[in-house]
N, C-alpha and C positions, 0 to 999 in steps of 0.2 A: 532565360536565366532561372536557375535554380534558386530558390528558397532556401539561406540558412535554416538548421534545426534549431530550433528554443527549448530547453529543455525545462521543461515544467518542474520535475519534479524534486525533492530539496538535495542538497547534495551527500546529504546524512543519510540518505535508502540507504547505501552498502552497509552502514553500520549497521544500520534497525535490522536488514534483511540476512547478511552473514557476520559479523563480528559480534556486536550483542547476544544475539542467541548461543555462541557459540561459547564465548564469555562465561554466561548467565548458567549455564547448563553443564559445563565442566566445574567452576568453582562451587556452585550451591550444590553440585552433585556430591564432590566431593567433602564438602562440610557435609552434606546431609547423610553422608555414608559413615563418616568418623562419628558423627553425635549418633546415630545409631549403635555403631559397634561402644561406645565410649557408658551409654545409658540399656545395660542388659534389661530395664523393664518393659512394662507396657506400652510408655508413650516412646518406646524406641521408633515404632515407628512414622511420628509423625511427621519428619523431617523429608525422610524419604518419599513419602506421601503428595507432600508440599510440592516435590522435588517432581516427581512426575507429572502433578498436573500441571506445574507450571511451567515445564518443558514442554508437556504438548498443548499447552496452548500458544506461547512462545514460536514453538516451532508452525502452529495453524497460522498466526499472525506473521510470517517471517516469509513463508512460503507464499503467501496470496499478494506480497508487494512486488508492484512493478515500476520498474523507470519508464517516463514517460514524454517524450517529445514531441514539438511539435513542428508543420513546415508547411506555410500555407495555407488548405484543406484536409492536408493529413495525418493524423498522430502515429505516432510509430511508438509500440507498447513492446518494452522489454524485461524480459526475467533474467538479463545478463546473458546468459547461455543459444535463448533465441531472442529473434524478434520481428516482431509484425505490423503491417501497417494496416489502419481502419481509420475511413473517413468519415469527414468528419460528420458527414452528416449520415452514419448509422449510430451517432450516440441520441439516446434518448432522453438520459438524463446524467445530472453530474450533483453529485449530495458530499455531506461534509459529516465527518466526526468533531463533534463538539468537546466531548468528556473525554475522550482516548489520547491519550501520549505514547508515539508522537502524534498527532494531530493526523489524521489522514481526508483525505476526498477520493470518492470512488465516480469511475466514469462507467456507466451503464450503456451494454449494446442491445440495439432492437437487432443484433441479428449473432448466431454461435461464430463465435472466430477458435483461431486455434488455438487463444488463450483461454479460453472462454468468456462469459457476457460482462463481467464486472472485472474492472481494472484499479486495483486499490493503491494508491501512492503518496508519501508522505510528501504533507504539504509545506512550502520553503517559507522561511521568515515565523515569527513568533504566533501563537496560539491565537486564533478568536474565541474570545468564551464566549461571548455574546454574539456578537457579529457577523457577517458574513466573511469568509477569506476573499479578499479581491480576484482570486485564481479563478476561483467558484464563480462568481458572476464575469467574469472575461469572458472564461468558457460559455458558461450559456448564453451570452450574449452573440459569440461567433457561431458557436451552433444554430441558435434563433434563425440566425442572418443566412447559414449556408441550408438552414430544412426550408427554408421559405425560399429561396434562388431553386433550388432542387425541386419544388413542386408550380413553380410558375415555370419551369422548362419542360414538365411533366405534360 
């Protein structure tokens, strides 16, 4: 019997990963294009300014998130377009964004996949400022479980 998938990660990815940016980056583009043509002086160009970096980081942060499920021993890490499965026990570690909205936890591989080693994905239900997210310690608790079954078969 097959393992349903669980899908870990919040249901808000699409938006953070395609809608938001594309949002963010069409409207402030366009203000920041009018208030330049609108202010012929100096700080014409600040807007525009504003406007690129904040698209390309927007765009860094939009492109490094993946959905991410899971089914049994295996996670299956996707960018919509592909997607891959890595078990579980070549993650090495699983860490959390504290200050960043939305809130993300990244899953780190001890070994290159076709996504590559870090798997960044926003995390479901409200923010831990302090705390740990319960996801975060699941994970490392089933990982714990499956590096230690994998080295006493070893």
């Amino acid at each position: 019997m097959v393992a349903q998938r669980r899908i870990l990660s919040s249901p808000y990815t699409v938006v953070w990963k395609f809608i938001f940016p594309a949002i963010w980056i069409c409207g402030f583009g366009a203000g920041a294009i009018a208030a330049a043509a609108a202010h012929p002086d100096a700080n014409r160009w600040v807007f525009p300014s504003v406007w690129i970096v904040g698209s390309a980081w927007l765009l860094w942060f939009a492109l490094r998130l993946r959905r991410i499920a899971i089914s049994g021993d295996t996670l299956y890490v996707s960018t919509y377009f592909r997607e891959i499965s890595v078990p579980l026990s070549q993650i090495c570690r699983v860490t959390q964004s504290y200050m960043s909205r939305p809130q993300t936890i990244a899953l780190h591989s001890d070994r290159d996949t076709a996504l590559g080693r870090k798997f960044l994905f926003v995390a479901p239900g409200w923010p831990r400022i302090i705390s740990r997210h319960p996801l975060v310690i699941e994970l490392e608790e089933r990982i714990a479980q499956r590096r230690s079954a994998s080295h006493a078969n070893a």
